[in-house]
C-alpha positions as a Python dict, from the first residue, in 0.01 Angstrom:
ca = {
    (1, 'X'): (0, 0, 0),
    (2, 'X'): (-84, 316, 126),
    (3, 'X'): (116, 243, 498),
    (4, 'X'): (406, 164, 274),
    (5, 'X'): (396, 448, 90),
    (6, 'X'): (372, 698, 412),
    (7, 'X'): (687, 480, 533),
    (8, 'X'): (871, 545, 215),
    (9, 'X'): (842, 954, 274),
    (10, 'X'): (937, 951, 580),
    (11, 'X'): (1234, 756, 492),
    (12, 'X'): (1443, 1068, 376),
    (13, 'X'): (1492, 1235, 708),
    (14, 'X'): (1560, 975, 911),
    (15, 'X'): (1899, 902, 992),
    (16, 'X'): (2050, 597, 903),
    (17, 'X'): (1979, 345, 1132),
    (18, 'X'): (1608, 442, 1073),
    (19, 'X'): (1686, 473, 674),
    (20, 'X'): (1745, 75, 765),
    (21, 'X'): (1450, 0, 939),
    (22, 'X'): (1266, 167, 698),
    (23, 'X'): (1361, 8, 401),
    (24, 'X'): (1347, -368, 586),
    (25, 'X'): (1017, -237, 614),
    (26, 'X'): (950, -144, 257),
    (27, 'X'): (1068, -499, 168),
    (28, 'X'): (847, -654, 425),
    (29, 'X'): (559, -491, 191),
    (30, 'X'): (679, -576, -127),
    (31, 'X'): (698, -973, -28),
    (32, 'X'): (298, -921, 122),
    (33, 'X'): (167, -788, -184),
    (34, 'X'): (-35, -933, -421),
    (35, 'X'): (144, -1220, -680),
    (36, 'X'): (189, -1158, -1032),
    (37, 'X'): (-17, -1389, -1269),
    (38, 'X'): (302, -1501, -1380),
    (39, 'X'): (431, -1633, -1044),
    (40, 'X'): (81, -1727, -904),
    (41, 'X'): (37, -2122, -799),
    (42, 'X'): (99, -2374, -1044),
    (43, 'X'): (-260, -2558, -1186),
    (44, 'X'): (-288, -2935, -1261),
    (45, 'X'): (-578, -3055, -1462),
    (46, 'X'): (-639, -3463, -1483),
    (47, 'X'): (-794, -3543, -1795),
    (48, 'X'): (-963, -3902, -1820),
    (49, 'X'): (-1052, -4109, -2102),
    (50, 'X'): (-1091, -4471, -2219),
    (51, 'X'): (-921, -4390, -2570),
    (52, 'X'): (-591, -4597, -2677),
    (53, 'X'): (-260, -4404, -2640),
    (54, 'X'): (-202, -4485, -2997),
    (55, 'X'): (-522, -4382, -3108),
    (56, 'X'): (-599, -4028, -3281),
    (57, 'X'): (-778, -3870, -2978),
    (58, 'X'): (-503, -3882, -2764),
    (59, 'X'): (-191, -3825, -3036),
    (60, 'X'): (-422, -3570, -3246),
    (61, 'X'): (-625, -3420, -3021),
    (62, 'X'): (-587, -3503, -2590),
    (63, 'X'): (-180, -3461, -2610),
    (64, 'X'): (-158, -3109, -2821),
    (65, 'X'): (-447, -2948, -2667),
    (66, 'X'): (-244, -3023, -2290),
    (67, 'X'): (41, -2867, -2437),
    (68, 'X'): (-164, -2625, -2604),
    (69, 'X'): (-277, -2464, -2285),
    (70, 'X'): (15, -2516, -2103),
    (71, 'X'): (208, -2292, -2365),
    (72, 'X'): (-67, -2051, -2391),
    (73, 'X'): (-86, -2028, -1994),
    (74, 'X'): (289, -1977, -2000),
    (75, 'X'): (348, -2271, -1808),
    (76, 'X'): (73, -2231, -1526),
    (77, 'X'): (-156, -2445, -1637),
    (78, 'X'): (-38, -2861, -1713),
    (79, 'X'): (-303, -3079, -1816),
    (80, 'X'): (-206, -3450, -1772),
    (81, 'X'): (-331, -3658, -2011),
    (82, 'X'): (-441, -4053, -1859),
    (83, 'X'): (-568, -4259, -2166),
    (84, 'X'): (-710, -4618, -2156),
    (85, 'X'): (-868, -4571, -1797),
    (86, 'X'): (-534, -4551, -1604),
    (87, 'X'): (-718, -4352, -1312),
    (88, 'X'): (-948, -4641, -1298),
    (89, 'X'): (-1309, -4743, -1383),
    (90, 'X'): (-1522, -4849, -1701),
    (91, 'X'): (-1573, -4619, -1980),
    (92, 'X'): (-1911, -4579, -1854),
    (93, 'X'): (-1786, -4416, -1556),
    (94, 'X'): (-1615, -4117, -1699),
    (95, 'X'): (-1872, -3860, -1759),
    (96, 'X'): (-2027, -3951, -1349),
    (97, 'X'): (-1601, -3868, -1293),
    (98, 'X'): (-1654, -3548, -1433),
    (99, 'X'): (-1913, -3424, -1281),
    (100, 'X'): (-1812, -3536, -927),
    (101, 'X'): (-1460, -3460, -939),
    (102, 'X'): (-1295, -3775, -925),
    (103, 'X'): (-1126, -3601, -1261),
    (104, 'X'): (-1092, -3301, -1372),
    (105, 'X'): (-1197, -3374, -1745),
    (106, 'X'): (-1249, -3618, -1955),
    (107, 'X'): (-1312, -3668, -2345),
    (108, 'X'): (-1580, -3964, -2366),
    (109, 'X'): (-1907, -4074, -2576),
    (110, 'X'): (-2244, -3970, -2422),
    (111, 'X'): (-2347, -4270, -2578),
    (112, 'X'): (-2180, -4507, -2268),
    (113, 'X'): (-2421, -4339, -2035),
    (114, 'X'): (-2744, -4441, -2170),
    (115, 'X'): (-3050, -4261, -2113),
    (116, 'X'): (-2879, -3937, -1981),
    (117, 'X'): (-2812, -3740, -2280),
    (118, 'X'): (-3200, -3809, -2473),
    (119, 'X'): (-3133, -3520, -2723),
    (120, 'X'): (-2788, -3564, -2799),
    (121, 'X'): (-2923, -3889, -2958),
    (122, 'X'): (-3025, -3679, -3257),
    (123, 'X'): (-2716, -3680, -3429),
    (124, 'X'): (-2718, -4066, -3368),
    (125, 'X'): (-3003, -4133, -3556),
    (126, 'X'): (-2951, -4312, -3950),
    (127, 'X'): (-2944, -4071, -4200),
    (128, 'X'): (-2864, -3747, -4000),
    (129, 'X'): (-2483, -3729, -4011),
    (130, 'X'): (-2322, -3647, -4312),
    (131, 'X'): (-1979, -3563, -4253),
    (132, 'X'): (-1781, -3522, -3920),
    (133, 'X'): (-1667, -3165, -4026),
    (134, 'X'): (-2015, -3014, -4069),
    (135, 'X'): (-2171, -3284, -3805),
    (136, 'X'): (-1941, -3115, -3506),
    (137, 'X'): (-1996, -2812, -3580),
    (138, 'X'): (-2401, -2843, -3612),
    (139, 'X'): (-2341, -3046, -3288),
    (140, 'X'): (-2200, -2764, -3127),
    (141, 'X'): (-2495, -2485, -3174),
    (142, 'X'): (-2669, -2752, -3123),
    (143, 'X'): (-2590, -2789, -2809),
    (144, 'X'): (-2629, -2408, -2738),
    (145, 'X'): (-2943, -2402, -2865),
    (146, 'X'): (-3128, -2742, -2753),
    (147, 'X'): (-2874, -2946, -2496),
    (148, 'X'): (-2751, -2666, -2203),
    (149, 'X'): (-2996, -2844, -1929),
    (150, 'X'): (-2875, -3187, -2036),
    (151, 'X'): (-2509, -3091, -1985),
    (152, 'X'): (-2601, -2839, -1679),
    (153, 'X'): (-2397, -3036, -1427),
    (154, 'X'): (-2092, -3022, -1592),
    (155, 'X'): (-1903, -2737, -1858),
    (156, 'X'): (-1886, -2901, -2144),
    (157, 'X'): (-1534, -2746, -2332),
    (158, 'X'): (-1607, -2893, -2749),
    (159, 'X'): (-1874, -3114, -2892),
    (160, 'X'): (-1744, -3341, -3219),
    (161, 'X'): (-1837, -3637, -3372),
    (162, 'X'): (-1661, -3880, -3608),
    (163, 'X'): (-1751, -3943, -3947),
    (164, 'X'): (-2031, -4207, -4074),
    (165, 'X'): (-1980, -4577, -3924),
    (166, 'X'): (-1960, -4883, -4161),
    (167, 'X'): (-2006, -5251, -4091),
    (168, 'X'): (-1653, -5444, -4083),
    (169, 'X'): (-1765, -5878, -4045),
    (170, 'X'): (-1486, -6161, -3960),
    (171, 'X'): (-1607, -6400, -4270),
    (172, 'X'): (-1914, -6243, -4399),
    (173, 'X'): (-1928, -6001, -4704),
    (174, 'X'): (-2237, -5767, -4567),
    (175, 'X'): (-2399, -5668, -4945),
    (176, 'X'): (-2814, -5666, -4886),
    (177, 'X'): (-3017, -5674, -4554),
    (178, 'X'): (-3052, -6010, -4622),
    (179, 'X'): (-2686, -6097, -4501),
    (180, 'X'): (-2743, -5918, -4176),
    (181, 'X'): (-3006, -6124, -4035),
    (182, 'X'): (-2879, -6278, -3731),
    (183, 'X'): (-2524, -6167, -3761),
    (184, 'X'): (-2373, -6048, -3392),
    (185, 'X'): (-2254, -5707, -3418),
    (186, 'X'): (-2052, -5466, -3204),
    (187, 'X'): (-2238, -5142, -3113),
    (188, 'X'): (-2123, -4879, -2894),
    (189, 'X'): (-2525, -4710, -2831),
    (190, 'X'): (-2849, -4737, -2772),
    (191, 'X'): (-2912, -4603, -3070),
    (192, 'X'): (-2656, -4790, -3277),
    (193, 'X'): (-2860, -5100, -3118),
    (194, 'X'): (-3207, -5020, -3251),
    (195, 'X'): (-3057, -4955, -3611),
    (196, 'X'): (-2880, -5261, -3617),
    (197, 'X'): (-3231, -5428, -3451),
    (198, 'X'): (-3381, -5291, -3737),
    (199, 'X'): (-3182, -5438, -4008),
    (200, 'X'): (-3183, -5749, -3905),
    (201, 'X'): (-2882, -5818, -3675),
    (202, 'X'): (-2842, -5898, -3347),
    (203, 'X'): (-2660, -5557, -3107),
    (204, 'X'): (-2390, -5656, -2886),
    (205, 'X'): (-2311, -5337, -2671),
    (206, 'X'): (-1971, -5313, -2579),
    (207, 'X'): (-1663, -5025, -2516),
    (208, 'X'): (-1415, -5029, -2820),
    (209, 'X'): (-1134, -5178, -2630),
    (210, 'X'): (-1314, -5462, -2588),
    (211, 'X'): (-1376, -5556, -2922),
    (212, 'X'): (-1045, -5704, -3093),
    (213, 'X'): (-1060, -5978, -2815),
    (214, 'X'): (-1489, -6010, -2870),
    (215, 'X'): (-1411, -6082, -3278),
    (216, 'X'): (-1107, -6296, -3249),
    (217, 'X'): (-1280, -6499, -3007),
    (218, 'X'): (-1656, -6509, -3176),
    (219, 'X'): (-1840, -6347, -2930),
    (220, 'X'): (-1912, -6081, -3219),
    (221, 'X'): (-1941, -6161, -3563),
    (222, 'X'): (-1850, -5775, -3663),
    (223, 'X'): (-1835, -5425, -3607),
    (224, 'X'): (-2016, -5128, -3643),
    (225, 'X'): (-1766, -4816, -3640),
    (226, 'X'): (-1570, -4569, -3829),
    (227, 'X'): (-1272, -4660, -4079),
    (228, 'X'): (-1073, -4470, -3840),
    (229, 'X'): (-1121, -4700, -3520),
    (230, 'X'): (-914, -4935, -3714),
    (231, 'X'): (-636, -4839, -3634),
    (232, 'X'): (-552, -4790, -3260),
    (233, 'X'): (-740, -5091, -3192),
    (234, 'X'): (-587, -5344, -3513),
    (235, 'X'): (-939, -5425, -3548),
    (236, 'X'): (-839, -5510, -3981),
    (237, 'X'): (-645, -5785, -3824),
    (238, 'X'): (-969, -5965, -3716),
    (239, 'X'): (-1196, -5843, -3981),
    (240, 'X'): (-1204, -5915, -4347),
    (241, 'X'): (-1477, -5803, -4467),
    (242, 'X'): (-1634, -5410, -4488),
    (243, 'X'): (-1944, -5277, -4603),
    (244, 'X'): (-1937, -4908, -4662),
    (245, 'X'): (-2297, -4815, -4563),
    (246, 'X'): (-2208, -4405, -4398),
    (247, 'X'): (-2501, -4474, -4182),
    (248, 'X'): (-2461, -4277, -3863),
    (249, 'X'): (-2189, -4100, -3669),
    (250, 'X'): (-2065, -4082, -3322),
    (251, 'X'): (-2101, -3824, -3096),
    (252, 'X'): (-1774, -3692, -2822),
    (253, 'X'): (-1790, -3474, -2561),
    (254, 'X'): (-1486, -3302, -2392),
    (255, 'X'): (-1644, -3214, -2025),
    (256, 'X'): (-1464, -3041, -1740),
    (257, 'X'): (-1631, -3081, -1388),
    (258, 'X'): (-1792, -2728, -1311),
    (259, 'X'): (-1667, -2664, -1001),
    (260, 'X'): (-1280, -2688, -1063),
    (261, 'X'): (-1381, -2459, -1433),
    (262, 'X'): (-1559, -2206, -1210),
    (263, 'X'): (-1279, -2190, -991),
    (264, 'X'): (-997, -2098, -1212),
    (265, 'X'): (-852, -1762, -1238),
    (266, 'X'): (-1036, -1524, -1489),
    (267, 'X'): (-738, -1524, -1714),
    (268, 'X'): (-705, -1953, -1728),
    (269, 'X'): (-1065, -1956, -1772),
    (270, 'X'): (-1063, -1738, -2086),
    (271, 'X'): (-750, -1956, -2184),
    (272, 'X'): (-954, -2297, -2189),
    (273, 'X'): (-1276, -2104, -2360),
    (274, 'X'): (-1062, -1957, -2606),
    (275, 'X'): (-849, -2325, -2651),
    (276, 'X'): (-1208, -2512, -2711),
    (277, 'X'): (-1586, -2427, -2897),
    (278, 'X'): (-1649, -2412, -3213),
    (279, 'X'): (-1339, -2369, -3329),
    (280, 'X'): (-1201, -2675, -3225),
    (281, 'X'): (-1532, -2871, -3310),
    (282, 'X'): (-1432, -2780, -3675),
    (283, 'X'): (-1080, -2855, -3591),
    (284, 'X'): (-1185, -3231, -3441),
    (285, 'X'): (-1464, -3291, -3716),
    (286, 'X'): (-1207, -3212, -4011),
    (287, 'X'): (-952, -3424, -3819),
    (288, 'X'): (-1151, -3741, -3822),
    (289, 'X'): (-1274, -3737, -4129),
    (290, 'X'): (-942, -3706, -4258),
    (291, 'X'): (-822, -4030, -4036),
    (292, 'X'): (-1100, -4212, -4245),
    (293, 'X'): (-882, -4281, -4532),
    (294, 'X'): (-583, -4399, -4288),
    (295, 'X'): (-804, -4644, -4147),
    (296, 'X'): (-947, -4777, -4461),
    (297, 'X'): (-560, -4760, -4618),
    (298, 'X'): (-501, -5067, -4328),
    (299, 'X'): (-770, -5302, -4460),
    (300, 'X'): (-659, -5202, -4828),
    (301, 'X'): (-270, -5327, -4756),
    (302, 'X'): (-409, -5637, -4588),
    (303, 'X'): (-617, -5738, -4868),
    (304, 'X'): (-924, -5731, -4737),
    (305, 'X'): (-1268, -5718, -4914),
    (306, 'X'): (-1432, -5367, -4910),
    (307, 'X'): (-1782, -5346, -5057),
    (308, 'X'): (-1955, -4974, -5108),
    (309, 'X'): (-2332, -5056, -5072),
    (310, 'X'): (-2513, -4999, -5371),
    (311, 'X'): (-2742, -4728, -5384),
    (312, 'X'): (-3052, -4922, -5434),
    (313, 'X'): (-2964, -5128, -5177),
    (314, 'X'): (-2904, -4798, -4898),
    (315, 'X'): (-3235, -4687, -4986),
    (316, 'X'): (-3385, -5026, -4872),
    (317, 'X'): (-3159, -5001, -4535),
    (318, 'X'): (-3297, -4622, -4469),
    (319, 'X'): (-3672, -4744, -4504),
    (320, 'X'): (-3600, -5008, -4244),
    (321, 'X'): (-3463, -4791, -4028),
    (322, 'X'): (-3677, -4496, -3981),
    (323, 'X'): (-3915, -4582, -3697),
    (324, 'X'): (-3559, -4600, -3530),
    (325, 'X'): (-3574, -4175, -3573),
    (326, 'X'): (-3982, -4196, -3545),
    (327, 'X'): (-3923, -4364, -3194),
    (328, 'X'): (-3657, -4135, -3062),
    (329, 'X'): (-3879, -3824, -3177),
    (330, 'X'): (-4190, -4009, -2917),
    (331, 'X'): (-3991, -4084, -2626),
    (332, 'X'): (-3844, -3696, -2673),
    (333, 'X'): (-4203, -3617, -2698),
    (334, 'X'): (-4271, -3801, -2368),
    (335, 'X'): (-4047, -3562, -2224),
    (336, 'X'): (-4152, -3247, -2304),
    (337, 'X'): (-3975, -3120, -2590),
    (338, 'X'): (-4072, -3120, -2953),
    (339, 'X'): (-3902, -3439, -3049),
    (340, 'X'): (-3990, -3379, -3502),
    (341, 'X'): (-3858, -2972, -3454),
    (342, 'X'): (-3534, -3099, -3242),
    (343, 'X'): (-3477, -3369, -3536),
    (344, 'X'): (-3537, -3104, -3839),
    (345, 'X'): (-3320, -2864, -3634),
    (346, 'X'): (-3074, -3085, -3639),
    (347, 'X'): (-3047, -3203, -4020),
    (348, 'X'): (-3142, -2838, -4103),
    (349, 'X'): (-2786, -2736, -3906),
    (350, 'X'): (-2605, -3001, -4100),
    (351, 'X'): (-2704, -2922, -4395),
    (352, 'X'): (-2597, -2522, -4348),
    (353, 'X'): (-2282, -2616, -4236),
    (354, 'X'): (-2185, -2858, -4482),
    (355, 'X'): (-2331, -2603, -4769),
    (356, 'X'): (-2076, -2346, -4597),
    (357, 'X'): (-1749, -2569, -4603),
    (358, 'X'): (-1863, -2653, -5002),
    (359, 'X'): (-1898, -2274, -5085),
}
């Protein structure tokens, strides 16, 4: 500005003709100067997922966290929201759309890309989770302290999980091991897979939104998820029976491709940071463990049979299923890390913060 500012003195002496010139000339460096944040180029973020409209991540979570930063950004920044895998592709496909741009970000389970996220499989395990509150959380230093390699090629923005699956059958009351031997059940993991394996029952892998058509039909015989899946996807139409076992939970990541996060103004980028972590892994957990009840409230007001495992009988269920956590902590080992310390890290952050929400 300093040419501009030599024009503007010698503005007062000239006469006016020049006075003219020279103040078409101060406008002509006004309009090249540098924007204002507030009138700098509007930024559109794509955000993916393969979650229901209807269903709590987008109506609780996706939607007011857009709108969130949109406000916050004063308008600059608009995050569109695409549920149910409008942008196209399988749920399996969303974190690889992350990472190579295809989206911007996307809110998926590491679980559909198995084998890439080894240590996240931790808080997968039987017996780990307690509650989805103090699971996120622990999830999230987790992460910081264990996982920043094994999300390197993206920025993850929160880590969160939902609160303790249960077993949900079409026409089979699940109340000892005994009943789960050979029944077909929906899983959503690798790890879910080797649990159910290990209790007697037969995995069927699948994405959620398949599985109202796989129970009507047969090709499942039930359902391994949260009382709060219930709802966006009907699924107490098509199943009568649940067993509350509180087994394991599920682990979410929201990811933003790196590139596009790197390349956002200082101030937006401080925006997003400030908009996501641990806060809003709290946030998330507390939010889906409160949804539990809604879910559960469905199967109550259609009558259907809920069982609590007894407590005799969950002992028997977490005896069966420990080499499931003894064989994640080898193939860990086979990697390179210190698959029993990762594990005891893991309950030990758990435990502290569920102690710290009860204090």
């Amino acid at each position: 500005m300093r040419i501009c500012e030599r024009a503007d003195i010698g503005v007062s002496g000239m006469n006016r003709m020049r006075r003219a010139a020279g103040w078409a000339f101060l406008a002509a460096c006004v309009l090249l100067a540098p924007i204002d944040g507030s009138a700098a180029e509007p930024i559109t973020l794509r955000l993916h997922t393969f979650s229901s409209p209807n269903a709590i991540a987008v109506q609780e979570f996706l939607e007011p966290w857009a709108r969130e930063i949109e406000t916050r950004s004063n308008g600059r920044v608009t995050v569109q929201v695409f549920p149910a895998m409008q942008l196209g592709g399988r749920p399996a496909d969303l974190y690889g759309q992350a990472r190579d741009g295809v989206v911007d970000i996307v809110w998926t389970l590491p679980a559909y890309s198995p084998g890439r996220f080894p240590l996240t499989q931790a808080f997968e395990l039987p017996f780990v989770c307690a509650d989805a509150e103090a699971a996120s959380q622990a999830l999230t230093m987790f992460h910081r302290e264990w996982m920043l390699d094994e999300y390197g090629d993206t920025q993850p923005l929160v880590f969160h999980t939902t609160a303790p699956g249960h077993i949900h059958t079409v026409d089979r009351q699940v109340r000892t091991l005994e009943d789960l031997e050979g029944l077909k059940v929906r899983v959503a993991s690798r790890s879910d897979a080797a649990m159910l394996e290990a209790l007697g029952a037969i995995p069927v892998g699948m994405p959620i939104t398949q599985t109202y058509e796989a129970l009507s039909r047969g090709v499942v015989e039930g359902a391994w998820i949260q009382w709060s899946v219930l709802r966006p996807y009907r699924l107490q139409e098509v199943t009568r029976y649940h067993t509350e076992v509180s087994l394991v939970c599920s682990p979410f990541v929201l990811a933003m491709n790196k590139a596009r996060y790197d390349g956002l103004p200082e101030d937006i980028r401080q925006i997003v940071d400030d908009a996501t972590g641990m806060a809003l892994a709290q946030r998330l957990g507390r939010l889906w463990q409160e949804d539990e009840k809604r879910g559960r409230d469905l199967a109550v007001q259609r009558g259907n049979s809920i069982l609590t495992l007894a407590e005799p009988e969950r002992e028997r269920w977490r005896t069966v299923t420990a080499p499931v956590a003894d064989g994640w902590v080898a193939r860990v080992d086979a990697m390179g890390y210190d698959g029993q310390a990762l594990l005891t890290d893991a309950k030990r952050l758990i435990a502290s913060y569920s102690g710290a929400r009860n204090r």
